[in-house]
GUZA-778778 format. One record per residue: residue in three letters; x negated, y negated, z negated of N, C-alpha, C in turn; residue number from 1. Coordinates in steps of 0.001 Angstrom, whole numbers, plus 500000, padded with zeros to 6 digits. Layout:
<nodes>
Ala;X;Y;Z;X;Y;Z;X;Y;Z;NUM
...
</nodes>
This chain:
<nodes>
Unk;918649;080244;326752;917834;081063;327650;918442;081026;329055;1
Unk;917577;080418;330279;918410;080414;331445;918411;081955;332117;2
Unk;919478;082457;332864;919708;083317;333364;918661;083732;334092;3
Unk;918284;084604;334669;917639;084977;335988;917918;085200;337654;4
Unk;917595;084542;338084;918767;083941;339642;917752;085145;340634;5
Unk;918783;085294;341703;918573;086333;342923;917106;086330;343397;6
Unk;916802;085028;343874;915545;084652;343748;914344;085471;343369;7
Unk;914280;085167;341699;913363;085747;341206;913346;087404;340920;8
Unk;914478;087768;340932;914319;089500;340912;913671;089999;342587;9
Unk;914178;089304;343514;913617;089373;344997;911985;089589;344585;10
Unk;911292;087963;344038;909990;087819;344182;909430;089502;343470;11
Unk;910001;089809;342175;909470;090486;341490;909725;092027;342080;12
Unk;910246;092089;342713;910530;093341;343645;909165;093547;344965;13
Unk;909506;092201;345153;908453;092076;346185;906627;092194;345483;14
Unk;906536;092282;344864;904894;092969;343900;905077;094319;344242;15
Unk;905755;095060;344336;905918;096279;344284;905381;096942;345709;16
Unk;904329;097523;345827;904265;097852;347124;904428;099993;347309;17
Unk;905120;100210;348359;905995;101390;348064;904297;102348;348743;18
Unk;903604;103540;348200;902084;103946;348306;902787;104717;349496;19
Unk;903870;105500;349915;904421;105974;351009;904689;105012;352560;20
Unk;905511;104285;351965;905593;102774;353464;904573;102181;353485;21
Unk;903038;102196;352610;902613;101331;352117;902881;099730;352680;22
Unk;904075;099610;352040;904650;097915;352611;905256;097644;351279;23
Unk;905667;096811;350676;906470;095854;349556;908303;095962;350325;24
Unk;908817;097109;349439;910628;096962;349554;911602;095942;350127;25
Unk;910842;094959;349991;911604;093791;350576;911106;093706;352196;26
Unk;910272;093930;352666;909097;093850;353883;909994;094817;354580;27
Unk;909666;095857;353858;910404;097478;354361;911696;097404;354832;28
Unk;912342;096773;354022;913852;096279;354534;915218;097583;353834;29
Unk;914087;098000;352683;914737;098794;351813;915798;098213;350397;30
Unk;915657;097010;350265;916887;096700;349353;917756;095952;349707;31
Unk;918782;096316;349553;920519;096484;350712;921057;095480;349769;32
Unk;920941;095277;348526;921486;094343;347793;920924;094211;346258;33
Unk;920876;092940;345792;920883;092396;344726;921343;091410;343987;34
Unk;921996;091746;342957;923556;091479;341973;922971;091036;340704;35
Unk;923350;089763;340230;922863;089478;339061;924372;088979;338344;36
Unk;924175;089563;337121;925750;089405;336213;925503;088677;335363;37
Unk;925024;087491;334395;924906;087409;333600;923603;087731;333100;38
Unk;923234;088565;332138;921700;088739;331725;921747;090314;332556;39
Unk;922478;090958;333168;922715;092439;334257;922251;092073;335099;40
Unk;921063;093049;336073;920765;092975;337596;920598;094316;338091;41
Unk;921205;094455;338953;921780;095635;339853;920892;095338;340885;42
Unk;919981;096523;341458;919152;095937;342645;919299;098181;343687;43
Unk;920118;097785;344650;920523;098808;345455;919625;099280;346478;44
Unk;919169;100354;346328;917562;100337;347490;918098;101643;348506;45
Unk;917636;101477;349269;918035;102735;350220;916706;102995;351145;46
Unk;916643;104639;351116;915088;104422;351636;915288;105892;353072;47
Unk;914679;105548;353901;915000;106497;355321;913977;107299;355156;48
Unk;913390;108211;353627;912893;109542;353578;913071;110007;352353;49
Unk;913221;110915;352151;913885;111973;350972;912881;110922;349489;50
Unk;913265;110971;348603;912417;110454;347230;912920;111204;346564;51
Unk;913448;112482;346335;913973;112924;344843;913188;112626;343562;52
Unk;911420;113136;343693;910621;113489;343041;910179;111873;342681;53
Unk;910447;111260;343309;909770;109684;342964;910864;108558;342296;54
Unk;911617;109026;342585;913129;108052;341902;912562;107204;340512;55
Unk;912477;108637;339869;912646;108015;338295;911349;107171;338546;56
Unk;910288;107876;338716;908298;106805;339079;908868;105112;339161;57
Unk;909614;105120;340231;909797;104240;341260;910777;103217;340171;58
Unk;912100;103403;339934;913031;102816;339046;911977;102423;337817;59
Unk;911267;102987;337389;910676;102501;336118;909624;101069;336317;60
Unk;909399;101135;337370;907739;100636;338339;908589;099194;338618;61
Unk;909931;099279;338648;910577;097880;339115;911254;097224;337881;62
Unk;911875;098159;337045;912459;097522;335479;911292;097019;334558;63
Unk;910090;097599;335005;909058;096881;334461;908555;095137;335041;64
Unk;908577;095281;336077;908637;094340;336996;909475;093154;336479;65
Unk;910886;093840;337003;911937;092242;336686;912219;091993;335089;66
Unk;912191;093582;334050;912200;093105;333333;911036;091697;332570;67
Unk;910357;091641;333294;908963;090344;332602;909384;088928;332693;68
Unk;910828;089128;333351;911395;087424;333124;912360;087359;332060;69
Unk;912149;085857;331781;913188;086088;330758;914703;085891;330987;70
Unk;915682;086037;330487;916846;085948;330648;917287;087746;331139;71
Unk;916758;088288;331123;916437;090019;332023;917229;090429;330367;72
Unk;918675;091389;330818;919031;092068;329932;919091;093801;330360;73
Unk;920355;094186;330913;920271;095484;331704;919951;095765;333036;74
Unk;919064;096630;333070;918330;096717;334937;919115;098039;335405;75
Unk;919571;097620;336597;920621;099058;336995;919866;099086;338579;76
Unk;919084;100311;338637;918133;100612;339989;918978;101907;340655;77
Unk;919902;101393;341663;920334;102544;342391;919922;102746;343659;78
Unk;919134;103894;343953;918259;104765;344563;918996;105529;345784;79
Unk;919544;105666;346972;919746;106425;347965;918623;106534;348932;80
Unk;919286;107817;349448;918184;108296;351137;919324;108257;352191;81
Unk;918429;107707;353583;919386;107583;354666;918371;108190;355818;82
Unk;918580;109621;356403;917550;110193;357359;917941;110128;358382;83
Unk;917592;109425;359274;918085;108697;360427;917094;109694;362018;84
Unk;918070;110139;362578;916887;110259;363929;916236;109566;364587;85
Unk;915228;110047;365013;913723;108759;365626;913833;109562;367063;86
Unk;913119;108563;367750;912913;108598;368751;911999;110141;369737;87
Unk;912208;110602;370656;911271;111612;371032;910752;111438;372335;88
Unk;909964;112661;372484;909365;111979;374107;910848;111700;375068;89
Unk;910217;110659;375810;911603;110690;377239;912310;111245;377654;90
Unk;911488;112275;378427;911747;113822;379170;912588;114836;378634;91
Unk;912513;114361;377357;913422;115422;376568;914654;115193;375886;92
Unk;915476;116058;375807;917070;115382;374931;917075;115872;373523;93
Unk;917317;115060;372612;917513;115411;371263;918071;116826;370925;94
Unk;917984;117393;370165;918420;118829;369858;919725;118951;368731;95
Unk;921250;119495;369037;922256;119120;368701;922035;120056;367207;96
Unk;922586;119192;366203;921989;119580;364767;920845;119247;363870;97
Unk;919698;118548;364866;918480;118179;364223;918319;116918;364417;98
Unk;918414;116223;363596;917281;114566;363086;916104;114655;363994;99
Unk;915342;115243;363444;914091;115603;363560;913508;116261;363896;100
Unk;912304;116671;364828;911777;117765;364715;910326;117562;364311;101
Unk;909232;118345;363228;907527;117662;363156;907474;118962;363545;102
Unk;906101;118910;364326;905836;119866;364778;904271;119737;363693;103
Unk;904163;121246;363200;902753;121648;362707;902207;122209;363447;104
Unk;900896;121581;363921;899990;122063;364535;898056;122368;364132;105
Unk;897722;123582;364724;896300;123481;364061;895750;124015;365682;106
Unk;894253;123115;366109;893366;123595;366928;892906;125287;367155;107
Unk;893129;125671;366011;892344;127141;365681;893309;127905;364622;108
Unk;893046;129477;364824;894051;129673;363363;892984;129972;362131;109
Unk;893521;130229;361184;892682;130839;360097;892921;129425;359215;110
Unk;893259;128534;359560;893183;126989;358479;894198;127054;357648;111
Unk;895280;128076;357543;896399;128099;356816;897391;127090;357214;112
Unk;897820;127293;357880;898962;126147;359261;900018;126844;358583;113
Unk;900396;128034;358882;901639;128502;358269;902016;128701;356883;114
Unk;901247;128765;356054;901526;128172;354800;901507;126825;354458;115
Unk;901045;126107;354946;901216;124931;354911;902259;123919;355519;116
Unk;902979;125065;356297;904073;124392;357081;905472;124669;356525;117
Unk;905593;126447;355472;906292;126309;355094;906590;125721;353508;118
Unk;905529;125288;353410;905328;124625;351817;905817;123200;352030;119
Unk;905318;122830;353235;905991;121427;353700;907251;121450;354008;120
Unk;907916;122259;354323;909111;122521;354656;909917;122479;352868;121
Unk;909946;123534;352175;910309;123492;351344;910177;122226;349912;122
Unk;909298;121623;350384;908515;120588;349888;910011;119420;350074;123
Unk;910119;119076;351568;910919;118118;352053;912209;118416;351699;124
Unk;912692;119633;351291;914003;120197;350649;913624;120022;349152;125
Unk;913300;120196;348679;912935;119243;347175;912865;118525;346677;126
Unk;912604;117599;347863;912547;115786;347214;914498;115481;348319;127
Unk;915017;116394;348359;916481;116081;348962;917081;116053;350521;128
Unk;915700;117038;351220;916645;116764;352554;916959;117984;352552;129
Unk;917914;117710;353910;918143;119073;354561;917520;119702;355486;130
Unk;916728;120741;355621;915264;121182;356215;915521;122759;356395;131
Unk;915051;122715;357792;914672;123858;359223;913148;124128;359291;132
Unk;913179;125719;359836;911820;125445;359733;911656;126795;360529;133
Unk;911410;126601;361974;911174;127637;363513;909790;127758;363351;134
Unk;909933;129653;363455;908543;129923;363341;908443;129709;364959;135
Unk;907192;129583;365865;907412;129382;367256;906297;130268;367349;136
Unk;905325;131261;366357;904392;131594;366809;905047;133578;366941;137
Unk;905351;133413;368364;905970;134532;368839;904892;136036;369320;138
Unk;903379;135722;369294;902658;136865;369235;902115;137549;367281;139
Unk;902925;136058;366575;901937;136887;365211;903198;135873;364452;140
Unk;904332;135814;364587;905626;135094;363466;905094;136144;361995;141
Unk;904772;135031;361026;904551;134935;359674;905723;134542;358570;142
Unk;906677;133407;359207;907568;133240;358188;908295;134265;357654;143
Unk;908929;134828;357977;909783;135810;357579;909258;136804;356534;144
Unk;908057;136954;356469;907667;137718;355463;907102;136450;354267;145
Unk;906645;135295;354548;906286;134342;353936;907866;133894;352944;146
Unk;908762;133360;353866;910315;133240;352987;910542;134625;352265;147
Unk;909911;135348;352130;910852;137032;351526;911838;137609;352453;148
Unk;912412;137272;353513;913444;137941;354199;913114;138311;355190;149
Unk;914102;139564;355441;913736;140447;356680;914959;140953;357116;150
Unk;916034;139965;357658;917164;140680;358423;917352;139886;359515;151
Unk;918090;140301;360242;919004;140018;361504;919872;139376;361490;152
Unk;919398;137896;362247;920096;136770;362086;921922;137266;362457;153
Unk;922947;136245;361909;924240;136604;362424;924397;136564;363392;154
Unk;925551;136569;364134;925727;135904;365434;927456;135876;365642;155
Unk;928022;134585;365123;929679;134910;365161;930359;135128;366737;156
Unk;929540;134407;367803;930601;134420;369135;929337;135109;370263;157
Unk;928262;136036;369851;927702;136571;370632;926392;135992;371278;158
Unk;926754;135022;371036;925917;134253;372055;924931;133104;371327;159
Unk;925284;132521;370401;924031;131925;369278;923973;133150;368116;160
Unk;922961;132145;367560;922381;132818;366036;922676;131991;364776;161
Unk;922990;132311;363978;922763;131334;362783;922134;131865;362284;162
Unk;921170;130507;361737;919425;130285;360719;920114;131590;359329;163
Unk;918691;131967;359545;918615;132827;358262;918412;131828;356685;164
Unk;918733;131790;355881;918716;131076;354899;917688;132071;353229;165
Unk;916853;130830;352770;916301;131480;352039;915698;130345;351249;166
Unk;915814;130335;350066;915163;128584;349188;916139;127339;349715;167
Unk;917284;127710;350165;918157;126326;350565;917480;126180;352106;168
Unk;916672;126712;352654;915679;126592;353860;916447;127175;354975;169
Unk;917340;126641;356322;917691;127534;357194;916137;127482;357996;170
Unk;916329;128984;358372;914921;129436;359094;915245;130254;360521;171
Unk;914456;130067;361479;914521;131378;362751;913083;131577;362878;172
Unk;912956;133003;363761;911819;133541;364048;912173;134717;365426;173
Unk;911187;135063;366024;911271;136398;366833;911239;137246;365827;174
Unk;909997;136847;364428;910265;138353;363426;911634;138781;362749;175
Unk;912394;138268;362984;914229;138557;362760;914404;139219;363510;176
Unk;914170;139153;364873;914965;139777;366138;914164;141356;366691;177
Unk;912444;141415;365912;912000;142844;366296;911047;143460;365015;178
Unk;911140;144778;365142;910164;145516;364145;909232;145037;363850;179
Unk;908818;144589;361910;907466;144389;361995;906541;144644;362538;180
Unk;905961;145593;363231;904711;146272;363392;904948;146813;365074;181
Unk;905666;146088;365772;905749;145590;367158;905138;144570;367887;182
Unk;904242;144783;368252;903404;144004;369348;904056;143388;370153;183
Unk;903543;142068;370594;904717;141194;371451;903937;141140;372429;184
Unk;903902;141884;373747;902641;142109;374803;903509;141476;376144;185
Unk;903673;139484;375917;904043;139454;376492;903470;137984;377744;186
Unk;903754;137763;378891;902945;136691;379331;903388;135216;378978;187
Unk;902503;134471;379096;903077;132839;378604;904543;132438;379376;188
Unk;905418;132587;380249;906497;132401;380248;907065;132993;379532;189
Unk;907435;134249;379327;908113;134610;378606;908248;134376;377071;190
Unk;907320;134057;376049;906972;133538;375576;907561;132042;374902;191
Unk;907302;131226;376051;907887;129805;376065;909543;130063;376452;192
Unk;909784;130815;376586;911878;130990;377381;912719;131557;376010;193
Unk;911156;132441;375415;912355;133018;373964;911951;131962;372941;194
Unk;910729;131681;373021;910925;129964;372309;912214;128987;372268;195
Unk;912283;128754;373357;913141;127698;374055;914429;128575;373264;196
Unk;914740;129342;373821;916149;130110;373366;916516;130369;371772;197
Unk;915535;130267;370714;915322;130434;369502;915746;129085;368874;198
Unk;914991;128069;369693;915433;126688;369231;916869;126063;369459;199
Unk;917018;126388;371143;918103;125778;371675;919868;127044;371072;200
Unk;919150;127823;370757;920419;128818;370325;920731;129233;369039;201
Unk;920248;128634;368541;920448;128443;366960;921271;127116;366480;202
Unk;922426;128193;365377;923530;126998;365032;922871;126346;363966;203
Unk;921729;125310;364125;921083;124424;363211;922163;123346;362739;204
Unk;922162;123368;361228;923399;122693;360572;923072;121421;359844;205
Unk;923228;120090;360581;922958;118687;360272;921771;119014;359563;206
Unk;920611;119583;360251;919120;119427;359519;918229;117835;359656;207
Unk;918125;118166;358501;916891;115956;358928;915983;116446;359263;208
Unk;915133;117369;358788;913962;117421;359447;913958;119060;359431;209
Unk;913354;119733;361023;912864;120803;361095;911952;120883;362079;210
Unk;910774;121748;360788;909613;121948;361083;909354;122892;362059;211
Unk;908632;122491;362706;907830;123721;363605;906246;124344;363676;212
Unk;906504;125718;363434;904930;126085;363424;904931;126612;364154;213
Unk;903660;125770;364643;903146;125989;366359;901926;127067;365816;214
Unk;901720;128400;367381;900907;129248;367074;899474;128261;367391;215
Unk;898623;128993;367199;897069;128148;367016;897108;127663;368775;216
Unk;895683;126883;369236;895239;126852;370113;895596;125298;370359;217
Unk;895221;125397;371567;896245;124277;372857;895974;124600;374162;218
Unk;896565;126030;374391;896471;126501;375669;898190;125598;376424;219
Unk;898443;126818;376827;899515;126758;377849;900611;126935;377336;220
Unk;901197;127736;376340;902193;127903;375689;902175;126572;375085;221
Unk;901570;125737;373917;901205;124725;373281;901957;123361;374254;222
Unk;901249;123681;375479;901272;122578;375895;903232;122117;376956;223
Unk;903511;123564;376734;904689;123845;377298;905489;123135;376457;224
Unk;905692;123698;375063;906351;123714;373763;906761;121879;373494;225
Unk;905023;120940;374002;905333;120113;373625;905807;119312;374467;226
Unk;905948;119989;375592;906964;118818;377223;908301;119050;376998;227
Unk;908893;120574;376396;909953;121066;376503;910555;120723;375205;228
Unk;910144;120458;373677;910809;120559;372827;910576;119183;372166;229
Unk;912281;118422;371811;912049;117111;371465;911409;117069;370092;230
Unk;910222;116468;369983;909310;116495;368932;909709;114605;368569;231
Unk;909337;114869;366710;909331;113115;366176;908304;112853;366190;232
Unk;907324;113618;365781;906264;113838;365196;905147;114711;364932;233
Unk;903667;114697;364860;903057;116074;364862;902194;115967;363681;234
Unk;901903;117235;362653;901369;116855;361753;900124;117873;362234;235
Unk;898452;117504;361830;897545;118375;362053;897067;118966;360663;236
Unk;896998;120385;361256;896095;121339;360123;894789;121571;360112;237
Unk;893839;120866;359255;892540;121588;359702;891838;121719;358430;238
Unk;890599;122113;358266;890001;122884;357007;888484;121706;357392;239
Unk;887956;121077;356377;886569;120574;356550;885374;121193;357724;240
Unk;885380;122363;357583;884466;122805;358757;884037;121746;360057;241
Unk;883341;121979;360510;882951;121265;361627;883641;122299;362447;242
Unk;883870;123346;363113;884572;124020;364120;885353;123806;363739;243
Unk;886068;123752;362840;888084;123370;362779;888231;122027;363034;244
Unk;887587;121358;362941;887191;119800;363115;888038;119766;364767;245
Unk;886350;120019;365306;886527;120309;366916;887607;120012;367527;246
Unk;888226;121856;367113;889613;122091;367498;890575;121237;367339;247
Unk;890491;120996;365899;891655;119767;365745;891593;119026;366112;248
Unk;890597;118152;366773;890722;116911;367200;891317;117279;368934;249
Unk;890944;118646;369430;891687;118907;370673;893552;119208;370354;250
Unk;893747;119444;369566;895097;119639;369242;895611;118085;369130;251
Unk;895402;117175;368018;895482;115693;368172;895409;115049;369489;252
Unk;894370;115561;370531;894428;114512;372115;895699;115121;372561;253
Unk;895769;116723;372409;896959;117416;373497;898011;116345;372791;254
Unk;898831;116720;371812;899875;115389;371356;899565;114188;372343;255
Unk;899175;113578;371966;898457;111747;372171;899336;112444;374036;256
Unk;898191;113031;374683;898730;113409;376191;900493;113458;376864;257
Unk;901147;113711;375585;902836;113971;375953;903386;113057;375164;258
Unk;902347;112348;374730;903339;110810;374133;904323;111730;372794;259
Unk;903877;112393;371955;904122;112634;370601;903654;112132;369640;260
Unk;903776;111279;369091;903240;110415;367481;902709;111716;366644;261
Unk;901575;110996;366147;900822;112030;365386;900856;111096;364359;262
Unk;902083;112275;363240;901912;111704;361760;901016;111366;360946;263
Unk;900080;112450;361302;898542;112366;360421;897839;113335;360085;264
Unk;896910;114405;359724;896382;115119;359138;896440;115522;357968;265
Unk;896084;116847;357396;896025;117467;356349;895290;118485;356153;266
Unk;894314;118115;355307;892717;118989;355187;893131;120243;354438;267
Unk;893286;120994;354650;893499;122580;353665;891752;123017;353347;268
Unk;892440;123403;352163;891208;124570;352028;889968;123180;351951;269
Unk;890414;122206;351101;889653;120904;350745;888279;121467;350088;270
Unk;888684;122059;348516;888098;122375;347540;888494;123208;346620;271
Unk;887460;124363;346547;887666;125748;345873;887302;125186;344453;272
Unk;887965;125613;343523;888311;125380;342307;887811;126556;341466;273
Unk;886803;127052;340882;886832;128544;340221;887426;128851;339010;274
Unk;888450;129844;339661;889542;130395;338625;888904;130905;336764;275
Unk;887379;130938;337226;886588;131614;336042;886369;130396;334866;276
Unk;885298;129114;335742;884917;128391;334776;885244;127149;335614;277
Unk;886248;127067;336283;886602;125400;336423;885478;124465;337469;278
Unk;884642;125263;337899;883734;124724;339091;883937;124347;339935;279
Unk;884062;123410;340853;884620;122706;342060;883726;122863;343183;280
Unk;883350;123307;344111;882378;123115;345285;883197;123311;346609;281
Unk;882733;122153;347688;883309;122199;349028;882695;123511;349712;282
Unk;883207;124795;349823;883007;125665;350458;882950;125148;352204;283
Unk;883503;124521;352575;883410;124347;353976;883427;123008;354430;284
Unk;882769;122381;353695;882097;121040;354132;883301;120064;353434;285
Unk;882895;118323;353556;883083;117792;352796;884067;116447;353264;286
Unk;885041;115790;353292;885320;114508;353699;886081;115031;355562;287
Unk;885891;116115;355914;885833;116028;357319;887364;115869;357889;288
Unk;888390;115999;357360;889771;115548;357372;889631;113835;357491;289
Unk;889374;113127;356296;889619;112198;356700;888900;111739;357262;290
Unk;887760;111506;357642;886800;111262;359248;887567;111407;360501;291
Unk;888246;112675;360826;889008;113044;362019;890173;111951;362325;292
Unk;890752;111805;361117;891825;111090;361048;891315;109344;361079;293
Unk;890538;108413;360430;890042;107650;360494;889602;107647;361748;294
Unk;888678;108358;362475;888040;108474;363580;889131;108221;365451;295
Unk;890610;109019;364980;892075;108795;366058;892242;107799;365396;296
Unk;892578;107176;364371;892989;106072;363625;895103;106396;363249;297
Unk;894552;107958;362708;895769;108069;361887;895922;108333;360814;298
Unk;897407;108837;360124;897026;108848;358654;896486;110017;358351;299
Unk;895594;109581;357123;895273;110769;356407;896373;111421;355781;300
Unk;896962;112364;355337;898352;112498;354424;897980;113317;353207;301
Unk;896840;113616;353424;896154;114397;352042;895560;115623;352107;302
Unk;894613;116024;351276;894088;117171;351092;894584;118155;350023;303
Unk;894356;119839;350839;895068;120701;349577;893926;121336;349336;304
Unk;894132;121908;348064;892697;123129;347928;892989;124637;348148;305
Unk;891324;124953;348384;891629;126245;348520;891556;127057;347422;306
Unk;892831;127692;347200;893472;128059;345866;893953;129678;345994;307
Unk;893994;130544;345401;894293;131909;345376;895644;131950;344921;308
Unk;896266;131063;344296;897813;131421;343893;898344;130700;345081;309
Unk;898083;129691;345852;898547;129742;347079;899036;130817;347751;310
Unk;897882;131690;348071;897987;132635;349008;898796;133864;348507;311
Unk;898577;133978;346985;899200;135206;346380;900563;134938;346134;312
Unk;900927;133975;346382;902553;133587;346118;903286;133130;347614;313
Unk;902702;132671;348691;902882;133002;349936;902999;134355;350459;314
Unk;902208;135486;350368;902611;136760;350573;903574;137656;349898;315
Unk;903351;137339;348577;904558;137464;348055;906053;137126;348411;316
Unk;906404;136216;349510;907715;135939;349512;907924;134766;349067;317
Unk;907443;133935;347924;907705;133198;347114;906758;132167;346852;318
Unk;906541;131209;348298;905710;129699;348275;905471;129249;347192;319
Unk;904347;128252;346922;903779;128061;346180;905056;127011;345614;320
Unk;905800;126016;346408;906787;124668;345862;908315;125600;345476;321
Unk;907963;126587;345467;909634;127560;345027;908909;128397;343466;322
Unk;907601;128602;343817;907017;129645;342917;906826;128879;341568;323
Unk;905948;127949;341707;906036;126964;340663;905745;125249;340981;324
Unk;907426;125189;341046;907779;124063;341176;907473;122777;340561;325
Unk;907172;122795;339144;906274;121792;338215;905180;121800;338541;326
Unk;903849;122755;339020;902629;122975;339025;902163;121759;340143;327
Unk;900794;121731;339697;900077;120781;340130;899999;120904;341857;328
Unk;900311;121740;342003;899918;122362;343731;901133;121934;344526;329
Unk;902092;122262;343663;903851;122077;344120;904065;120320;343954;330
Unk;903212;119923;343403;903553;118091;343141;902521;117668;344514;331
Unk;901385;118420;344858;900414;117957;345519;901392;117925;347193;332
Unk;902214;119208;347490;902751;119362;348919;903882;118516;348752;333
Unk;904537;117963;347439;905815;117279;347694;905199;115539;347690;334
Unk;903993;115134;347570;903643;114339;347806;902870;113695;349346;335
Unk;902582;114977;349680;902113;114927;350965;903448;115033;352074;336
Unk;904530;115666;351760;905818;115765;352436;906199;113737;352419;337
Unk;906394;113675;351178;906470;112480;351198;906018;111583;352210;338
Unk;904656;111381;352416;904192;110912;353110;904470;110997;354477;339
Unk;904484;112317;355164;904822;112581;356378;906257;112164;356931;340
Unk;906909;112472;355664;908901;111355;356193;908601;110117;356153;341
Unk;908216;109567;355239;907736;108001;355258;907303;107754;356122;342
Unk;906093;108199;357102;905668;107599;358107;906204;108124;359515;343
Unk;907073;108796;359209;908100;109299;360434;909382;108143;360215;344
Unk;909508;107729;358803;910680;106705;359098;910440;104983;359848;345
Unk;909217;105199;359717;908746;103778;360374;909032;103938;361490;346
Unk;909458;104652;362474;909079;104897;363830;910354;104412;364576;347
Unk;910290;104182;366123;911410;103637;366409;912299;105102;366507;348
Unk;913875;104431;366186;914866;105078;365667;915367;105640;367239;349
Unk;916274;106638;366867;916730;107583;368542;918331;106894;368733;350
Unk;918516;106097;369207;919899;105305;369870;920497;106229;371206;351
Unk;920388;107195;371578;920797;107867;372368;922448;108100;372446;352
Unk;922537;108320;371207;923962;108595;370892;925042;107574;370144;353
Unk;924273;106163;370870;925202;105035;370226;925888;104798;371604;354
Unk;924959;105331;373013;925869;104153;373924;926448;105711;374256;355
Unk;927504;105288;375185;928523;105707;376075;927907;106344;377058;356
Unk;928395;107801;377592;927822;108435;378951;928319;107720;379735;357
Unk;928241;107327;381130;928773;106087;382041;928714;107249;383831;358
Unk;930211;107775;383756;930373;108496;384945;930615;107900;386103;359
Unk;930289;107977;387317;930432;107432;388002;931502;108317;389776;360
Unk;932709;108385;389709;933823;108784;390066;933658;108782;391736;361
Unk;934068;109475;392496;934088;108997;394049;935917;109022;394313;362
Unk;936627;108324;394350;937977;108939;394164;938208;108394;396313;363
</nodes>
């Protein structure tokens, strides 16, 4: 029986096309090495977005593969993540502690942006990163009651904060810093300065990706947020409706305008499911996510439904990907997370901090 040479485990790797990069591992430039011993092949993959949840999928999807030649005895598939910082607008300097920043954004509120941002958040800490997640919406901050916690961030030397922690999740908000049931009656600078100060003053600890939920609209605050804060990426929230449509597609141009990559869309509130007898009907129209997205020519990243244990386990404290982590809903946001690192890892990478500052002396 002749052995099986480097060659052919390559070709047979290369069938494999990854539904996240959608590219073939070898293309991708994801396998770092391959070792053939005898009738043993060792094939070392390294991939620049979290896979916890897909490992085993993935390892099986390729031992099937190479195992179909002959001479194929033991298949050894070792699996790492490498979360690398990407690039951000110009104008702006990377943020010390963060990889990443995606910003969640929705045209309008009411589409469920903030549950959906921290489900994505916790989502991306599940499949293995390390994940932030700034509430930025400083007239109506939701996280804090969404994570379950309600204290006052630390502060060891006076002058920063360290992230409140909750699900492995470091988190900030203004709702840390004032009374629930305090009105924030304040004008758009001010506004954008305790923004700025929330982000920039927080001891964020080697996070890969932290999320941001942006308050609704694309007024002036919006448009501040996205000149001033180094963004990788923007993900859109919108609900089928034709008015959330609209909006969203004005939230998508504002991005496009400051040179922010728009990851892709995500239709909430797809399809109501009845809890009684299993009935499915588009309460608010049909397909209109991916139209929007087809229509800019970005990705779709998936649709969620509109679901009542969503919402009842979001107010509760206790997200739907912490609440029940096996459930079909919790596989649906860690697949859509998926997607959104994947197509944030394609992007060009942030080299800022390879070259040398270069002073220039008058002696």
């Amino acid at each position: 029986m002749a052995a099986i040479s480097r060659q052919q485990v390559e070709t047979a790797i290369k069938q494999y096309i990854d539904p996240y990069l959608q590219q073939d591992l070898v293309s991708a430039k994801s396998v770092k090495n391959i070792q053939v011993e005898g009738d043993t092949v060792t094939v070392d993959l390294t991939f620049g977005y979290p896979t916890g949840g897909y490992d085993e999928k993935l390892a099986n999807q390729l031992k099937t593969l190479i195992g179909a030649y002959e001479g194929v005895g033991t298949i050894n598939i070792n699996i790492t993540n490498k979360i690398v910082a990407h690039a951000v607008q110009k104008s702006v300097t990377p943020l010390k502690g963060v990889k990443n920043i995606i910003a969640v954004a929705s045209g309008k509120g009411g589409v469920g942006k903030s549950t959906t941002a921290v489900n994505l958040a916790l989502a991306l800490s599940a499949e293995g990163a390390t994940v932030g997640i700034l509430d930025a919406d400083i007239y109506g901050p939701s996280q804090p009651q969404m994570l379950g916690v309600q204290q006052q961030p630390e502060s060891t030397d006076g002058q920063s904060l360290e992230p409140v922690m909750s699900y492995d999740l470091q988190s900030m908000s203004i709702g840390y810093l004032v009374e629930e049931d305090t009105p924030m009656i304040w004008r758009g600078p001010m506004v954008t300065q305790a923004l700025e100060q929330l982000l920039k003053d927080t001891n964020w600890r080697e996070v890969d990706y932290l999320i941001v939920d942006l308050p609704p609209g694309t007024g002036d605050t919006q448009l501040t947020l996205a000149q001033k804060i180094p963004v990788s990426g923007a993900v859109i929230i919108t609900t089928p409706q034709d008015i959330a449509l609209l909006d969203a597609r004005k939230g998508l141009k504002m991005f496009e305008k400051v040179n922010v990559s728009i990851l892709g869309v995500i239709e909430n509130m797809s399809i109501h499911i009845c809890s009684q007898c299993g009935h499915e009907e588009h309460i608010f129209g049909e397909g209109g996510g991916l139209h929007l997205s087809q229509e800019n020519n970005v990705d779709f990243l998936g649709a969620l439904p509109l679901d009542r244990s969503i919402r009842e386990e979001t107010d509760s404290g206790k997200p739907t990907v912490v609440a029940e982590p096996e459930g079909r809903l919790a596989q649906l946001y860690r697949e859509i997370a998926r997607r959104v690192a994947a197509k944030l890892s394609l992007q060009a990478k942030d080299y800022t901090t390879k070259f040398p500052t270069i002073k220039v002396m008058n002696n």
